[in-house]
TORKE-656131 format. One record per residue: residue in one letter; x negated, y, z of N, C-alpha, C in turn. Coordinates in nm, 4 decimals. Layout:
<gudrens>
[gudren A, [X, Y, Z], [X, Y, Z], [X, Y, Z]]
...
</gudrens>
This chain:
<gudrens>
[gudren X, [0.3854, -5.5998, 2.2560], [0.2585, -5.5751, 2.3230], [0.2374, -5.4242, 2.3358]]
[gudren X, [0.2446, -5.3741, 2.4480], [0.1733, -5.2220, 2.4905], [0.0637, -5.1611, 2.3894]]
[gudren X, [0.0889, -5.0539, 2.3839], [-0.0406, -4.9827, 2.2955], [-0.1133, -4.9276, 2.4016]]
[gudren X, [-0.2894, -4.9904, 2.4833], [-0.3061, -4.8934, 2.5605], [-0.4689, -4.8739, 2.5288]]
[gudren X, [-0.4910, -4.7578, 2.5737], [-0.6559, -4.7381, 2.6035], [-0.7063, -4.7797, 2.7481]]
[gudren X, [-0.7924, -4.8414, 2.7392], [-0.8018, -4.8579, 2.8716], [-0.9715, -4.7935, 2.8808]]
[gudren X, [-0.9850, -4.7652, 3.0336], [-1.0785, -4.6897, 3.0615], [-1.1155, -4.7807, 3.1921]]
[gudren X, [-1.2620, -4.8612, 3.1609], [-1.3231, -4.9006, 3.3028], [-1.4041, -4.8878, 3.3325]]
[gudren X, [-1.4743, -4.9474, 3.4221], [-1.6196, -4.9460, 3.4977], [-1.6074, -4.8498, 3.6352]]
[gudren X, [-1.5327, -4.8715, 3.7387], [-1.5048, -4.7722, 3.8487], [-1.5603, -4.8670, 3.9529]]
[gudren X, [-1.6293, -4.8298, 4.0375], [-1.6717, -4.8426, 4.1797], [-1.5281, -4.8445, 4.2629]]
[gudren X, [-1.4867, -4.7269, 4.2673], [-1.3684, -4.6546, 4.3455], [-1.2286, -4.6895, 4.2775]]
[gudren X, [-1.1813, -4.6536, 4.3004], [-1.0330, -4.6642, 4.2152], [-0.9885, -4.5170, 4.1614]]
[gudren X, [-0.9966, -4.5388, 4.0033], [-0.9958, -4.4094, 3.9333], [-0.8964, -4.3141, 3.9733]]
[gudren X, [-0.7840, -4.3506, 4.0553], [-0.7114, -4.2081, 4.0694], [-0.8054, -4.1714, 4.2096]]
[gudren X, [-0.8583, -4.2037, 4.2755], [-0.9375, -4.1106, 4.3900], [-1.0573, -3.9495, 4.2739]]
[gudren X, [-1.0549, -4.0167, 4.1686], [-1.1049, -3.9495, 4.0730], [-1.0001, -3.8842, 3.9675]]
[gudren X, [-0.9139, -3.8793, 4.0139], [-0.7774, -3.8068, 3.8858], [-0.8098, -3.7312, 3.8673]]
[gudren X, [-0.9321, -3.6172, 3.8723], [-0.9157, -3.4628, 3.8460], [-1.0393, -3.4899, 3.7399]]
[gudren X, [-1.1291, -3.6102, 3.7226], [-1.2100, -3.6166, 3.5809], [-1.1444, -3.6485, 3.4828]]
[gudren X, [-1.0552, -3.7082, 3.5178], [-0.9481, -3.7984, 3.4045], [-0.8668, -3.6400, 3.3669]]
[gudren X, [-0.7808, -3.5970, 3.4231], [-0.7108, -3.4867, 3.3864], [-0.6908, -3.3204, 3.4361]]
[gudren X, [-0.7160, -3.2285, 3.4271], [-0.7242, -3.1539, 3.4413], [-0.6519, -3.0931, 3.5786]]
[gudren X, [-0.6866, -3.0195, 3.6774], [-0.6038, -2.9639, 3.8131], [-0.5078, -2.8768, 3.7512]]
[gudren X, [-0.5386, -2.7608, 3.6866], [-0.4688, -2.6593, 3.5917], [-0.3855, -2.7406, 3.5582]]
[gudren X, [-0.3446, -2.8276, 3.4587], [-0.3082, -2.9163, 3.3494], [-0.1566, -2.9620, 3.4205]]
[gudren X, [-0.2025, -3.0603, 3.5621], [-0.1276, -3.1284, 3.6047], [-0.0582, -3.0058, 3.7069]]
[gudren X, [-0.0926, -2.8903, 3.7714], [0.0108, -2.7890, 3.8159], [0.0690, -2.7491, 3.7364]]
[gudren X, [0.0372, -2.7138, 3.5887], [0.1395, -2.6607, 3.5577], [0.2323, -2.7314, 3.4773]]
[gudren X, [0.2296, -2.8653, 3.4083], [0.2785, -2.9903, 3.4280], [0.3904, -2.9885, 3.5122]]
[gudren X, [0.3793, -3.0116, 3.6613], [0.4113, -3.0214, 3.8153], [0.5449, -2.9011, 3.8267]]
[gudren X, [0.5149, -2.7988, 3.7562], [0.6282, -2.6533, 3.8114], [0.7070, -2.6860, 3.6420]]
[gudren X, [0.6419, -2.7243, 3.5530], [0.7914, -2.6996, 3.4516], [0.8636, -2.8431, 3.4918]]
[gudren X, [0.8145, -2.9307, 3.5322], [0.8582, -3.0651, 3.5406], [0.9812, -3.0430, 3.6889]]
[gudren X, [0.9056, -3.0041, 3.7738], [1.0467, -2.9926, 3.9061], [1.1090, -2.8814, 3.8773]]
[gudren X, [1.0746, -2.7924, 3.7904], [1.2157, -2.6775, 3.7325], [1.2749, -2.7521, 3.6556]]
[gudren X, [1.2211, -2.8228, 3.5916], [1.3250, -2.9228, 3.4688], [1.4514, -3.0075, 3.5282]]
[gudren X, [1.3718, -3.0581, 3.6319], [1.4308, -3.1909, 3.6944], [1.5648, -3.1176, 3.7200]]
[gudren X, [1.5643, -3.0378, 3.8201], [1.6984, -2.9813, 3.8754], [1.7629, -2.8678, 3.7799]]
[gudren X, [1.7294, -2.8562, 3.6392], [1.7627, -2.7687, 3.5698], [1.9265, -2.8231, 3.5254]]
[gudren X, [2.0244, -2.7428, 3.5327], [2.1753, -2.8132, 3.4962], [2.2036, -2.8170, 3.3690]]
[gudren X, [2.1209, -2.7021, 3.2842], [2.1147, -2.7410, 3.1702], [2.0009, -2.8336, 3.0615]]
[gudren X, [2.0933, -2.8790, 2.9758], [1.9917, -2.9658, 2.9173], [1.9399, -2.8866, 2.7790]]
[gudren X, [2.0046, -2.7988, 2.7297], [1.9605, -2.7462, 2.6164], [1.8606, -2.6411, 2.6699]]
[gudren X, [1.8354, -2.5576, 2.8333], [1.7559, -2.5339, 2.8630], [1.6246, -2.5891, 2.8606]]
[gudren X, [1.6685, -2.7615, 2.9335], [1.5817, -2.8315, 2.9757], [1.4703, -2.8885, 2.8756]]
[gudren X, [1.5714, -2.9198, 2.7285], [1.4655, -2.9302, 2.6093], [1.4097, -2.8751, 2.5439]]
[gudren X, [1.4330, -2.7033, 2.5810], [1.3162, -2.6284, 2.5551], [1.2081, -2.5962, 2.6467]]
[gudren X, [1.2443, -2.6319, 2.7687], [1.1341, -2.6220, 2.8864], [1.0267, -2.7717, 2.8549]]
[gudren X, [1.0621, -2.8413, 2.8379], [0.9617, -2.9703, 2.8270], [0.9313, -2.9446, 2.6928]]
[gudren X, [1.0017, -2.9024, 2.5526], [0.8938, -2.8993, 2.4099], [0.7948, -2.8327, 2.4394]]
[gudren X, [0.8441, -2.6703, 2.4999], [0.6664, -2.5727, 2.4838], [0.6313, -2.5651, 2.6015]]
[gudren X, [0.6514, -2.6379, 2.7052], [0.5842, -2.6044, 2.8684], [0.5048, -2.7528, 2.8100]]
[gudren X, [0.5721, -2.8323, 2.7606], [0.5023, -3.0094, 2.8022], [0.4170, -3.0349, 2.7299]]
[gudren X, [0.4555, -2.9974, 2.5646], [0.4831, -3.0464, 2.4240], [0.5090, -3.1516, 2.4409]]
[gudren X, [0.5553, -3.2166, 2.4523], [0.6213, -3.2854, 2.4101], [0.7137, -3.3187, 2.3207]]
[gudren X, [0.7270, -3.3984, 2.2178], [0.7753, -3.4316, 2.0444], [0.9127, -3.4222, 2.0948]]
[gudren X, [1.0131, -3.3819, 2.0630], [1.1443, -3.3951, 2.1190], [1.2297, -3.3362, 2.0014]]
[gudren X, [1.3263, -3.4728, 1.9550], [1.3859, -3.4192, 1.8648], [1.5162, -3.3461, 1.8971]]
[gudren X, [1.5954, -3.2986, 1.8037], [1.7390, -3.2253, 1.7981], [1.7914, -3.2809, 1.9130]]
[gudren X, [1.8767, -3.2150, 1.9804], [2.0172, -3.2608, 2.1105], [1.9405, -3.3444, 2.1606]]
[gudren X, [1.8138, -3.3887, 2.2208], [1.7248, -3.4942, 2.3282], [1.7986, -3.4580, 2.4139]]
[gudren X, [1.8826, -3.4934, 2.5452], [1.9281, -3.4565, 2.6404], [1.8995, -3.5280, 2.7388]]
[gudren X, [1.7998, -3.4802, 2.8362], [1.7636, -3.5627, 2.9713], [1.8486, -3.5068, 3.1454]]
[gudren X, [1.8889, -3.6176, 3.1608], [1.9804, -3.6055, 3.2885], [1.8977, -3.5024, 3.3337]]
[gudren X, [1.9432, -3.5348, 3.5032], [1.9488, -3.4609, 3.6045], [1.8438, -3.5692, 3.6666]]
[gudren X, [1.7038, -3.4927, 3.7080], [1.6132, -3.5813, 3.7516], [1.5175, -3.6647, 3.6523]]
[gudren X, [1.5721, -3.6937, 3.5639], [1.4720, -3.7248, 3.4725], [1.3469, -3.7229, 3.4500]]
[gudren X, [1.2214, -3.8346, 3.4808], [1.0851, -3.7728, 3.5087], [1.0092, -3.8249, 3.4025]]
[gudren X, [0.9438, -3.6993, 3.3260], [0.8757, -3.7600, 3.2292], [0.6904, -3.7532, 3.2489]]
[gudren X, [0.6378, -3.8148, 3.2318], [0.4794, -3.8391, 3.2752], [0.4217, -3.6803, 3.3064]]
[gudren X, [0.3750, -3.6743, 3.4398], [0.2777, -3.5704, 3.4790], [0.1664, -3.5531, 3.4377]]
[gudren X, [0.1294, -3.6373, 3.4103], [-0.0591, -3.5941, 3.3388], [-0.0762, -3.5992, 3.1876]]
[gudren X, [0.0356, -3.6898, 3.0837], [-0.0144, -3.6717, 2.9811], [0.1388, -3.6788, 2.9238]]
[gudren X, [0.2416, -3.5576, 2.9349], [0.3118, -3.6031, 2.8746], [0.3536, -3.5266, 2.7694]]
[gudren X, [0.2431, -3.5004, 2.6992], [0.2475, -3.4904, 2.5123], [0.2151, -3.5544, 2.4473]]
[gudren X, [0.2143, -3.6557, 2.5011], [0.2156, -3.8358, 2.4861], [0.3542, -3.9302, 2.4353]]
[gudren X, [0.4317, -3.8406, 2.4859], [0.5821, -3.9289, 2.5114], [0.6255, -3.8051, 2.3490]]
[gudren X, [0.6992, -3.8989, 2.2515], [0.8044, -3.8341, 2.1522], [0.9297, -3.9121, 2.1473]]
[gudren X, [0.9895, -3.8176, 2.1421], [1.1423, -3.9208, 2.1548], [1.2385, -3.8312, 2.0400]]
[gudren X, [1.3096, -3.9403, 1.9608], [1.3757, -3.9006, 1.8531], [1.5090, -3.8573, 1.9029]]
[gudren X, [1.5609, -3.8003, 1.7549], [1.7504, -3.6913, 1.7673], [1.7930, -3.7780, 1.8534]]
[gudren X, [1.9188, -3.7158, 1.9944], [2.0419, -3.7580, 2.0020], [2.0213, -3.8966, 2.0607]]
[gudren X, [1.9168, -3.8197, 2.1292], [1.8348, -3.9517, 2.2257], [1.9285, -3.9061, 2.3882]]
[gudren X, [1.9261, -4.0010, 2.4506], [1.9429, -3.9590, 2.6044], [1.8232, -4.0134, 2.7176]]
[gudren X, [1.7838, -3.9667, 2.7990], [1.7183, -4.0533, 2.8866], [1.7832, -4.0165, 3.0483]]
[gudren X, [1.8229, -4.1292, 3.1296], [1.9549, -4.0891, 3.2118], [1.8905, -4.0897, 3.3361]]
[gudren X, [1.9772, -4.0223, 3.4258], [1.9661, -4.0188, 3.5705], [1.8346, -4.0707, 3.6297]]
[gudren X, [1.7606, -3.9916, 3.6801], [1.5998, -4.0662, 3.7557], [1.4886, -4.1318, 3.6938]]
[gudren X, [1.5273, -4.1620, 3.5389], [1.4892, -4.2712, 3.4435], [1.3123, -4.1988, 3.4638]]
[gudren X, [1.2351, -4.2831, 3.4720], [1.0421, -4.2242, 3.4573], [1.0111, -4.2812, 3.3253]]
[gudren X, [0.9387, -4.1879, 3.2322], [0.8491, -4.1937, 3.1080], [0.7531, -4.2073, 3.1409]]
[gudren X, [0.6502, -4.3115, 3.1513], [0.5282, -4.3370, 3.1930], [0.4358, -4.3447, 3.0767]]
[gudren X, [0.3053, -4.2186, 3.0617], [0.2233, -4.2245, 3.0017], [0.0724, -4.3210, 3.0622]]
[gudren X, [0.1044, -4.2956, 3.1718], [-0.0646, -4.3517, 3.1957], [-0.0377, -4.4341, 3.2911]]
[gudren X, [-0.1285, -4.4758, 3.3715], [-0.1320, -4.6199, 3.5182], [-0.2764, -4.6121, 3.5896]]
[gudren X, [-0.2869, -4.5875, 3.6934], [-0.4220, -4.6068, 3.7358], [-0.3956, -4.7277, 3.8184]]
[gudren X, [-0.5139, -4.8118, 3.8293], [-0.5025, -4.9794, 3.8515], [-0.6196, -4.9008, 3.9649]]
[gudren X, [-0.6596, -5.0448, 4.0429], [-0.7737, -5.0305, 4.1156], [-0.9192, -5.0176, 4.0478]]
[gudren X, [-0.9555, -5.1072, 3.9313], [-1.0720, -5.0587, 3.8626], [-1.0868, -5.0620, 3.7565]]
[gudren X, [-0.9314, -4.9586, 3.6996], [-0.9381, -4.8828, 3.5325], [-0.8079, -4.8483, 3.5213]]
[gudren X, [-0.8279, -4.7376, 3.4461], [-0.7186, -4.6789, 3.3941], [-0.6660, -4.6793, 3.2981]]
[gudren X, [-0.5072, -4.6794, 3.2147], [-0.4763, -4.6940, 3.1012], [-0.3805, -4.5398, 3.0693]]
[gudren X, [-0.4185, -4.5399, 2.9230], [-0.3523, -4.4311, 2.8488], [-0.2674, -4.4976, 2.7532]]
[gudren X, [-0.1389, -4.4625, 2.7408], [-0.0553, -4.5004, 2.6160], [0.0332, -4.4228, 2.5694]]
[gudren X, [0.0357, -4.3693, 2.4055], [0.2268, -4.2943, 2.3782], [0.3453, -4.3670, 2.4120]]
[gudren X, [0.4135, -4.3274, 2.4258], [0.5351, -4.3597, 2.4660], [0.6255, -4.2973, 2.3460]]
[gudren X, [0.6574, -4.3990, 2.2971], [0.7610, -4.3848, 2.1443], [0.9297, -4.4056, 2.1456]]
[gudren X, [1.0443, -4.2881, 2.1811], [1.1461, -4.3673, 2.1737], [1.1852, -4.3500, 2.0016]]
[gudren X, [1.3089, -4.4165, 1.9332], [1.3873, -4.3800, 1.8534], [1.4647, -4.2372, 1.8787]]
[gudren X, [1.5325, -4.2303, 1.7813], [1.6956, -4.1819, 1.7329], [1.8475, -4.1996, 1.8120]]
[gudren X, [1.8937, -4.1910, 1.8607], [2.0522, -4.2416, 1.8998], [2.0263, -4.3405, 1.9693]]
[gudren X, [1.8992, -4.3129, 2.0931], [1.8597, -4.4218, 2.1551], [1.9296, -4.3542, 2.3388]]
[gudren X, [2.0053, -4.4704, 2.3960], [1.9943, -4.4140, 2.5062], [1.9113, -4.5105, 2.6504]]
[gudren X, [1.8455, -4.4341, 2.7202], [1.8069, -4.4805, 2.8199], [1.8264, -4.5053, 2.9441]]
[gudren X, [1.9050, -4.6169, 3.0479], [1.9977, -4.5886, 3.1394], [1.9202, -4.5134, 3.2331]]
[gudren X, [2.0309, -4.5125, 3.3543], [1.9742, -4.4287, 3.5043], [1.8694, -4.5262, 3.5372]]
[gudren X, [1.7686, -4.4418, 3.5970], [1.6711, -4.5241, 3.6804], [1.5821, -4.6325, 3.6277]]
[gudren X, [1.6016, -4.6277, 3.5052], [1.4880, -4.7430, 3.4092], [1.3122, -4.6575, 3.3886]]
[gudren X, [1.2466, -4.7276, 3.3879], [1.1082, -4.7007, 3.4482], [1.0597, -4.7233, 3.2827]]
[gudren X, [0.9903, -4.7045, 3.1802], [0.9066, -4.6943, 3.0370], [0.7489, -4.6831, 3.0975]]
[gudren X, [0.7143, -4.8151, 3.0779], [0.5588, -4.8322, 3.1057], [0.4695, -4.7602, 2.9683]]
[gudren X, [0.3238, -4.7318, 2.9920], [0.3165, -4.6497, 2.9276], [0.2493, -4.7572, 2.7700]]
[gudren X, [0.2428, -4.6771, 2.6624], [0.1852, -4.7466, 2.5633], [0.3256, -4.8879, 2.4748]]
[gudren X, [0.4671, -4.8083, 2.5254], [0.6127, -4.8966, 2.4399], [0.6387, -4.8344, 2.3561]]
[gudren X, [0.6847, -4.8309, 2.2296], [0.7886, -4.7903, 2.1562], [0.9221, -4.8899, 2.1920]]
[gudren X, [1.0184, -4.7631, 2.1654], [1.1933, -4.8127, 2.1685], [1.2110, -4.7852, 2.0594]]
[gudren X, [1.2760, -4.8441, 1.9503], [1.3627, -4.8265, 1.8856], [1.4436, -4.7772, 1.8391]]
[gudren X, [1.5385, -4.7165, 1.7208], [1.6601, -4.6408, 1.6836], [1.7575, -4.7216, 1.7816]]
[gudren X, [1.8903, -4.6633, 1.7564], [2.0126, -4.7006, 1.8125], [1.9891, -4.7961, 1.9420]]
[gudren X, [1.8979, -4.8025, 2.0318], [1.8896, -4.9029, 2.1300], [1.9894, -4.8483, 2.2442]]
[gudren X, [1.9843, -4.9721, 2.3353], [2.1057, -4.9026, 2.4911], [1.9536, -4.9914, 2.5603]]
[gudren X, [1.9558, -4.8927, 2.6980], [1.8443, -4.9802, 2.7516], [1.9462, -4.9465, 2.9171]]
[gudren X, [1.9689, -5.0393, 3.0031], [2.0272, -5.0614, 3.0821], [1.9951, -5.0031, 3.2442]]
[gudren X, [2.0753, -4.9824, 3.3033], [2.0409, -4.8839, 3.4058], [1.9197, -4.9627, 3.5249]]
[gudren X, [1.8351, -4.9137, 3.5493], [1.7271, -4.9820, 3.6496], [1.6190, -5.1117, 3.5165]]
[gudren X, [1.6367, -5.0883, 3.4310], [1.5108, -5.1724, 3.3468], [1.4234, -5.0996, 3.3378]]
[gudren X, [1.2771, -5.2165, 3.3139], [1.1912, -5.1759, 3.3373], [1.1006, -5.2337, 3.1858]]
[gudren X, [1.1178, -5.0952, 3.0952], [1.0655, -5.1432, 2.9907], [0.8806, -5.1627, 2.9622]]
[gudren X, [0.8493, -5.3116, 2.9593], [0.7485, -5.3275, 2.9785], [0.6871, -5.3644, 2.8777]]
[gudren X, [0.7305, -5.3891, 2.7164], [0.7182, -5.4571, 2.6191], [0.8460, -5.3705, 2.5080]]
[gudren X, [0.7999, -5.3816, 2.3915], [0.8668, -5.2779, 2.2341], [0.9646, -5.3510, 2.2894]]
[gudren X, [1.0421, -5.2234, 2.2246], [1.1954, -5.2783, 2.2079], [1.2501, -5.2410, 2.0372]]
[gudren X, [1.2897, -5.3687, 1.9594], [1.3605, -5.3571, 1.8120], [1.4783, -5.2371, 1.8276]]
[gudren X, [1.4464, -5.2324, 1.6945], [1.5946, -5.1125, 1.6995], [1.7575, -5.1734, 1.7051]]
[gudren X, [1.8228, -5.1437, 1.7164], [1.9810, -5.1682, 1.7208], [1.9647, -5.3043, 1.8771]]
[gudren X, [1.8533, -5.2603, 1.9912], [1.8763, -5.4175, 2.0520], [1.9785, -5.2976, 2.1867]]
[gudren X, [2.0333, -5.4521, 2.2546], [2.0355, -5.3810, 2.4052], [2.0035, -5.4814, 2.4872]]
[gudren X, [1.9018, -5.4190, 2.6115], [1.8556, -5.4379, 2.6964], [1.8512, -5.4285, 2.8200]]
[gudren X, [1.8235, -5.4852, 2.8875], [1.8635, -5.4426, 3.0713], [1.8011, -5.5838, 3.1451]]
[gudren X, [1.7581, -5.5239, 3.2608], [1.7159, -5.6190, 3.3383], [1.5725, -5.6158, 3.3676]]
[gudren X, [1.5085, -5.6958, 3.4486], [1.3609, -5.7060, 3.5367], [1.3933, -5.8310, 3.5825]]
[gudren X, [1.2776, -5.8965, 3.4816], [1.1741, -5.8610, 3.3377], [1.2940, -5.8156, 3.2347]]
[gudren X, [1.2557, -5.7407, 3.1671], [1.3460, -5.6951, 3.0478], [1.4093, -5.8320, 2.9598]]
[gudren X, [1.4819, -5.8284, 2.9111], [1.5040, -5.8988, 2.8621], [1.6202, -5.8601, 2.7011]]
[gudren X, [1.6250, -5.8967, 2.5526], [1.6367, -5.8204, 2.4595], [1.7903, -5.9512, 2.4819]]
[gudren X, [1.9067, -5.8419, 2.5041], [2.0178, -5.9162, 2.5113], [2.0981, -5.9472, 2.3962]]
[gudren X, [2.1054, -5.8888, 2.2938], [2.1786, -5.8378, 2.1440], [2.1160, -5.7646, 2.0696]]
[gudren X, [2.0977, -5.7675, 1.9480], [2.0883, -5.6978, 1.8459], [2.1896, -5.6609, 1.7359]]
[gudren X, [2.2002, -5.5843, 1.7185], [2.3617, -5.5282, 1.6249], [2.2646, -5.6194, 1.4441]]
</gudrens>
């Protein structure tokens, strides 16, 4: 089950209102370390550009591909443990604006966890130590440690 806050009572649909929810400042400068990151070739660059541009919790050797998008509005939200990977295009999703409410959640990975290309982390999951999460999943629900996963709806294929 998601960890989320949720925020309602909107007339409108709260992102026509994104700038009460989060800051303009906040999310530009968010916006410029995040697309310097993205295309950055290095990754030991790249995980010092997202710890003190993002804060973001990021342990030892975190190494995020090429493209890698981690949440624009709240992402000192997202911690991800040592000798983690998160791969090719993969999105860290902290928040969701719905039509009438919004949700906030951390985003928790493990340790020696890797995350395939193009897998989407809804906001308010923890992952697990040692997990493999499969290229294009869409983690919508915790994932145990030692599992591997892949697929839409996710689905927990093995556990070591």
């Amino acid at each position: 089950m998601r960890k989320l806050t949720r925020h309602t009572g909107f007339k409108i649909n709260p992102l026509w209102h994104l700038y009460r929810t989060v800051s303009l400042v906040k999310v530009v400068k968010n916006f410029i370390v995040i697309e310097a990151g993205r295309f950055m070739p290095s990754t030991k660059i790249k995980h010092k550009l997202y710890g003190a541009g993002l804060k973001m919790n990021i342990g030892p050797h975190v190494s995020f591909a090429y493209k890698a998008m981690p949440d624009l509005m709240f992402p000192e939200l997202i911690t991800i443990g040592e000798n983690s990977i998160i791969g090719y295009n993969a999105t860290i999703l902290t928040h969701e604006y719905l039509t009438d409410e919004y949700r906030i959640g951390k985003v928790e990975i493990g340790k020696n966890t890797m995350i395939g290309a193009n897998a989407t982390i809804l906001p308010g999951v923890t992952i697990g130590s040692n997990v493999k999460v499969g290229a294009g999943t869409v983690i919508s629900k915790d994932v145990p440690d030692n599992a591997l996963v892949y697929g839409n709806p996710m689905i927990i294929r093995e556990r070591a």
